[in-house]
C-alpha positions in Angstrom: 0.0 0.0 0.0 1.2 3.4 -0.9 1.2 6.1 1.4 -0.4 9.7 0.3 1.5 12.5 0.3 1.1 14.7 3.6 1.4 18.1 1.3 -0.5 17.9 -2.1 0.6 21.0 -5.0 -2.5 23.3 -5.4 -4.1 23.3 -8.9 -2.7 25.0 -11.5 -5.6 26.9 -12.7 -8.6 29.2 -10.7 -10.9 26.4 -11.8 -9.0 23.2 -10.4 -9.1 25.0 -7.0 -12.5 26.2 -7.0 -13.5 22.3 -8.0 -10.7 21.0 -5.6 -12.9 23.6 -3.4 -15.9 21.8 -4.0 -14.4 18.4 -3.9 -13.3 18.8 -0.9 -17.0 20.5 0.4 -18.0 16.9 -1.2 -21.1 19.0 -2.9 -22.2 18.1 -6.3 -22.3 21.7 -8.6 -25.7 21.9 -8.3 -25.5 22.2 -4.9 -21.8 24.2 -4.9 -23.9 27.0 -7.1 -26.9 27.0 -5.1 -25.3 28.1 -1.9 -23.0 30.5 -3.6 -26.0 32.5 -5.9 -24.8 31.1 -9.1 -26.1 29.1 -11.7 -24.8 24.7 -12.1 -23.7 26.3 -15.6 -21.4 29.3 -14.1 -19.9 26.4 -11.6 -18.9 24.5 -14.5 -17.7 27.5 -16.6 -15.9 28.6 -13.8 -13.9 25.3 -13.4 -13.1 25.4 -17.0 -11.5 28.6 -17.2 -14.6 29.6 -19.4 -14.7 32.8 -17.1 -13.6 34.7 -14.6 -15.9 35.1 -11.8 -16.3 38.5 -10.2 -14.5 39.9 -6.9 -17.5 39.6 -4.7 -18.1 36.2 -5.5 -14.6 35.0 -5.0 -14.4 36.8 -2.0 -18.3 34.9 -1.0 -16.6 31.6 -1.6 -13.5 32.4 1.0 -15.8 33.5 3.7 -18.3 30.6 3.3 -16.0 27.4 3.0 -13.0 29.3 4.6 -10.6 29.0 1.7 -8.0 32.1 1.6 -8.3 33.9 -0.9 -4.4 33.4 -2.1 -4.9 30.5 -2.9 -8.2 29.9 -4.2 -6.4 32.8 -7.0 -2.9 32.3 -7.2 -2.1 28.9 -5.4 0.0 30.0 -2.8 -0.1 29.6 1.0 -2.1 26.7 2.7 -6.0 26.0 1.4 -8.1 27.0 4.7 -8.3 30.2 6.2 -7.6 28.8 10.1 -4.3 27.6 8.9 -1.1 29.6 9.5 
């Protein structure tokens, strides 16, 4: 059996950590959209890279599954917002 990494490299791209996000929330899109005021459709355009969401949502997706904001937009730093 192989052991997992302890420290896993964040998702190159805006949309693999908004679904990493969600994977992690274990939510389906439907569900990821609903609490966050957007349309299944913009959740899947969003983890695409079809678009850019805007600065207010971003920010709504930090304070309501915690994620900081770093690295939900540029990678960096740990995932949660409790962490140091």
């Amino acid at each position: 059996m192989t052991a997992l990494p302890l420290v896993v490299a964040a998702p190159a791209s805006f949309g693999g950590r908004l679904r990493h996000c969600r994977r992690l929330a274990d939510e389906s899109q439907f569900v990821f959209g609903q609490r966050l005021g957007v349309s299944r459709q913009a959740i899947v355009d969003y983890e695409k890279n079809r678009i850019s969401p805007r600065a207010q949502w971003v920010e709504r997706v930090c304070r309501t599954y915690r994620i900081r904001a770093d690295w939900l937009l540029l990678g960096s730093g740990p995932i949660k917002a409790n962490q140091p």
